[in-house]
Structure formats: structure tokens, C-alpha cells
C-alpha positions in Angstrom: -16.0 -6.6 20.3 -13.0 -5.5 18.3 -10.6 -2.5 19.3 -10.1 -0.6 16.2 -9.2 2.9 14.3 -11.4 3.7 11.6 -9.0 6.1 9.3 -10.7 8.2 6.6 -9.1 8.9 3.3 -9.8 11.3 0.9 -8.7 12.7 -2.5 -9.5 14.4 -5.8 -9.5 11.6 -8.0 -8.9 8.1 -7.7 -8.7 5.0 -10.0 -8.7 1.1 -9.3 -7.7 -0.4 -13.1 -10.8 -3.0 -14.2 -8.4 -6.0 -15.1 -8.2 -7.6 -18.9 -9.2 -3.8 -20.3 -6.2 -2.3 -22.4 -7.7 0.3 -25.2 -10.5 1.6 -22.6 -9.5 1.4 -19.3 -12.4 1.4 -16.8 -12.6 1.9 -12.9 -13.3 -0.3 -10.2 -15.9 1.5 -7.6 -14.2 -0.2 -4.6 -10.5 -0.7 -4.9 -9.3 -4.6 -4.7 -7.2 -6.1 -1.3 -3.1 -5.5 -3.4 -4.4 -1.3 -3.4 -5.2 -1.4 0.4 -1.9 -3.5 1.1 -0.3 -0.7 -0.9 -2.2 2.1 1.1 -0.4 0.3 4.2 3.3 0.0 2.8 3.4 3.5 2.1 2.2 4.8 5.4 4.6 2.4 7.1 7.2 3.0 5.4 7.7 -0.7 4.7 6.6 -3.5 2.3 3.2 -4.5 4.2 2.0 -8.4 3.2 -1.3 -9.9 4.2 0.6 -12.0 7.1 1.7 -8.8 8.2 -1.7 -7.5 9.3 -4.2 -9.2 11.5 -7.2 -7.9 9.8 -8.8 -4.8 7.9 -12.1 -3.8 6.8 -13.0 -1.0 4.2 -15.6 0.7 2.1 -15.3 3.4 -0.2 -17.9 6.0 -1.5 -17.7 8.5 -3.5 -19.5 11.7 -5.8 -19.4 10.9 -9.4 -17.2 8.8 -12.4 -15.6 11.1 -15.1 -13.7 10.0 -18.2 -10.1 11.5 -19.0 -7.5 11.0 -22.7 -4.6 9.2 -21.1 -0.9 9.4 -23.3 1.1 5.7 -23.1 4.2 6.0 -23.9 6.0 2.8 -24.8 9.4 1.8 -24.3 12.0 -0.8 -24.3 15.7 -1.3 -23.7 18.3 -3.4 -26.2 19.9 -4.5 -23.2 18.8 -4.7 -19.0 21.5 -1.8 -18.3 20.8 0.4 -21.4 18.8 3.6 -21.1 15.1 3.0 -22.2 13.8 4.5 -25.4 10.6 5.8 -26.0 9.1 3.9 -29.2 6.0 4.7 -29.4 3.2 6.6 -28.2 -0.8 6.0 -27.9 -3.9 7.5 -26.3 -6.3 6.2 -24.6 -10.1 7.0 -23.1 -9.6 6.6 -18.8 -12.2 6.7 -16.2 -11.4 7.5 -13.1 -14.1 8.6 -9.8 -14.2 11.5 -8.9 -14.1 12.9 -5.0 -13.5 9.3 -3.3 -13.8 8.3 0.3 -12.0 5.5 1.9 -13.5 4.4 5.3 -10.3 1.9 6.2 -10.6 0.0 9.4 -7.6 -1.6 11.1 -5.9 -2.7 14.5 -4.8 0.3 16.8 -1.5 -0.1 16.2 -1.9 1.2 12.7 -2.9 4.8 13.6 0.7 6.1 14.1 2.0 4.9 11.0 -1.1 7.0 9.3 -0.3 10.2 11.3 3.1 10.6 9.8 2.4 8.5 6.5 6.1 7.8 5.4 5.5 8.1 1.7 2.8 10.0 -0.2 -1.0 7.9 -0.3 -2.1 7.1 -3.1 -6.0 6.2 -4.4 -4.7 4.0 -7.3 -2.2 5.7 -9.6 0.5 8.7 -8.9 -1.5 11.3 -9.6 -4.0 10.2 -6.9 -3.0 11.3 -4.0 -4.7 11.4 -1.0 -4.7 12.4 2.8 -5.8 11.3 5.9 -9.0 13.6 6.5 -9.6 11.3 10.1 -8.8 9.2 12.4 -10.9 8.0 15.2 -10.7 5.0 17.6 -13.8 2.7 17.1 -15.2 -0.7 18.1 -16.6 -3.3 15.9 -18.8 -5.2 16.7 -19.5 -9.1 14.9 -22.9 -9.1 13.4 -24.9 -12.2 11.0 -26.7 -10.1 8.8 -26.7 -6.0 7.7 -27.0 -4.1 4.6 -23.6 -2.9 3.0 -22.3 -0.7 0.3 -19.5 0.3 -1.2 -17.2 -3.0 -0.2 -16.4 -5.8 -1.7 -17.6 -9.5 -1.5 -15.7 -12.8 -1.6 -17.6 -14.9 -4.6 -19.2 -16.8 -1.9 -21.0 -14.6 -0.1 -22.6 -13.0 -3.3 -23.3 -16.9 -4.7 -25.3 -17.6 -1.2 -29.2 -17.5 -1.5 -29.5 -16.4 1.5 -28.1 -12.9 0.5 -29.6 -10.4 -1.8 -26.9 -9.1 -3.5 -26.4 -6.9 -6.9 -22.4 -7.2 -7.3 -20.4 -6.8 -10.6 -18.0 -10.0 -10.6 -14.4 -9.6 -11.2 -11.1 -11.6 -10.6 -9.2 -9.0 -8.4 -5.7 -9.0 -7.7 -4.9 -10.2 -3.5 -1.5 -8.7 -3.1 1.8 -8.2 -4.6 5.5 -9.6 -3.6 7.8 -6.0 -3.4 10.1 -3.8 -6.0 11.7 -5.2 -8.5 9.6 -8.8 -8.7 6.2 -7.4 -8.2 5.1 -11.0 -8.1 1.2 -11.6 -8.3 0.5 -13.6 -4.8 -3.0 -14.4 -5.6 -6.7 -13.3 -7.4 -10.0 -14.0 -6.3 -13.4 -13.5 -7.7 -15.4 -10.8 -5.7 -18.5 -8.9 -5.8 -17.7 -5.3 -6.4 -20.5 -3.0 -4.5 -20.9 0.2 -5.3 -21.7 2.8 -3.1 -24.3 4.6 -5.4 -26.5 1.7 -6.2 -28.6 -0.1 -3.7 -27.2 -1.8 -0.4 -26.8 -5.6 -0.8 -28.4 -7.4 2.4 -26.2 -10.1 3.2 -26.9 -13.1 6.1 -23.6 -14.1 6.7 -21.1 -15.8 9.7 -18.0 -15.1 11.0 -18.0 -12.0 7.8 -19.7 -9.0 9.2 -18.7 -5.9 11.7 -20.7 -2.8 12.7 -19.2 0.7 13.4 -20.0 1.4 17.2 -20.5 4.8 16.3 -21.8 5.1 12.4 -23.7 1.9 12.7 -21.7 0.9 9.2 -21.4 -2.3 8.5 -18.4 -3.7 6.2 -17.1 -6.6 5.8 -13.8 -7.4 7.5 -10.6 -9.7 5.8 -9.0 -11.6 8.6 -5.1 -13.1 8.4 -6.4 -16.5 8.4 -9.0 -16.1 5.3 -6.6 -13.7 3.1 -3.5 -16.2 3.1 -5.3 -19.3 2.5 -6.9 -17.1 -0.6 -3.5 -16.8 -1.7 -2.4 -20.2 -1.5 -4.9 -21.5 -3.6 
């Protein structure tokens, strides 16, 4: 059994950029490991890397998908200390989900830092901020097999015939290195899940945890598995 919080996050909008599209952006239904890491640098106050954090677990529902005109601007400098200038300007089609959940599940220590959140949350981009609506203590229990949603699935769970999963593959950011770099750390193929489809079953080792109290089962990204993704 695992001590945990389970911390519940809510907000208007929220979007997780579908990599590789530029003229029509699309959203992600689950947002990718770097947007939870970023979740946890700005309640802590802190730049938060994958060693930082033992393990997480998350899933994230929510009511419909909507589809906004978004204006790039576009800019450049003639030198590193000079002023930008706007150069040009372009408009684009942007979908974004509308009233998301995120069910985040960490270590107990965590809760403080998301009591007093030291910078604003965000579900993806600055105009998606979001609160805490909850924060409860749980415990997680291991389980080999259950039916998720609304999570995402390392390539090799979805590739196993032992599952029964109906993912949409995509090579998903890990993490980031901190302001002003913003060095990629790593990708990784994963099943994205989404919440309004059917549950994927999924038979699995060492992967799984259930809710004590909601019976929800996720699946959880431990220190050990998250670094070695990022070293490959």
C-alpha cells in the first residue's frame, strides 16, 4: 500500500499542444509527463525534475473539445540585447477542452506546496489557469489488471497482447531542463486515453494503482522508470 494525496485540479479551459502540428494546432486529451512536472514547479515554487519526485500518477477527464482563432505574432531581434520587433502576424484554428479535471496523485509531502501554490497553475498555456478544487489523503493500492481512462500509456503497455487497448500514439515530451535553456530531457511514445471513449483493460506488473476510496485505477510513473526514459 502507498501513502498518498490525491489533489484535484480544475479549470475553464485547458490545452496540451499535439506535437509536429503548426497551421492547426490540435489538443492532447491527457496532458504529457513535462505539463505535470510544470504543474509541480509552479506550486513549489522551484524548478521540479523527474529525480526530484519519487512517483505520480494522474488522469484527466473532462466535458467537451471546442475550437478557438488564435493571433501569432512573430518576432525577432537584430541583436540578443536589442528590443524584439514584431514582424509579422498570422492566425490560426486552436482546439482546446473545455471544463478539464486533473485527478493528480503524489507523495504526502506534496500537499503543502498545493495549498499555497507559489505561482499561478496552469492546464497548458497562460490563459489556462486552474485551481485546486481538492485535496484528500488516499492510499493506493498495487493491482495486475483494471480498466483505465483518461491516462496515458508507455508504448509497451498499449503494444502488449495481453491488453485491450484503443490509444492514439504520440511521441510526447518527458520533461524540460529550466528558464533560459529549456532543454528537451527526453520523448517517449505513449498511448493517449481519453476519458470519453471506452476504458482500455490493461493486465499489467509493477504499472497499476487503485484509489482506496474511488476505486480508480491509473497508472503510476515511478523515479526509477521516468529517468531511465530520459536517458535513452
Amino acid at each position: 500500500m502507498i501513502s498518498a494525496v490525491r489533489i484535484v485540479i480544475i479549470a475553464y479551459t485547458a490545452s496540451f499542444r499535439v506535437p509536429n502540428f503548426v497551421a492547426h494546432q490540435l489538443t492532447l486529451s491527457v496532458p504529457p509527463l513535462s505539463t505535470i512536472y510544470g504543474l509541480l514547479s509552479a506550486a513549489a515554487g522551484q524548478w521540479v525534475l523527474p529525480g526530484n519526485v519519487e512517483w505520480l500518477a494522474y488522469r484527466c477527464d473532462y466535458e467537451g473539445k471546442a475550437m478557438d482563432l488564435e493571433a501569432i505574432m512573430t518576432v525577432e531581434r537584430s541583436k540578443p540585447d536589442n528590443p524584439a520587433k514584431i514582424v509579422g502576424r498570422n492566425v490560426i484554428e486552436r482546439e482546446f477542452l473545455v471544463m478539464p479535471r486533473l485527478t493528480l496523485y503524489l507523495p504526502p509531502k506534496w500537499e503543502d506546496y498545493f495549498r499555497k501554490p507559489r505561482y499561478p497553475l496552469l492546464l497548458g498555456r497562460t490563459q489556462d489557469v486552474a485551481s485546486v478544487e481538492s485535496i484528500t489523503p488516499v492510499t493506493l493500492e498495487p493491482v495486475e489488471e483494471g480498466e483505465v481512462s483518461g491516462v496515458l500509456l508507455p508504448l509497451e503497455l498499449v503494444m502488449n497482447n495481453r491488453n485491450r487497448v484503443d490509444a492514439w500514439l504520440q511521441n510526447l515530451p518527458i520533461a524540460f531542463t529550466a528558464e533560459p535553456e529549456r532543454r528537451l530531457l527526453g520523448v517517449k511514445i505513449f498511448g493517449v486515453v481519453d476519458s470519453r471513449r471506452e476504458p482500455a483493460f490493461v493486465q499489467t506488473s509493477g504499472w497499476l494503482v487503485r484509489d482506496s476510496l474511488d476505486k480508480t485505477v491509473v497508472p503510476i510513473y515511478k523515479r526509477e522508470w521516468v529517468t531511465q526514459a530520459i536517458m535513452k
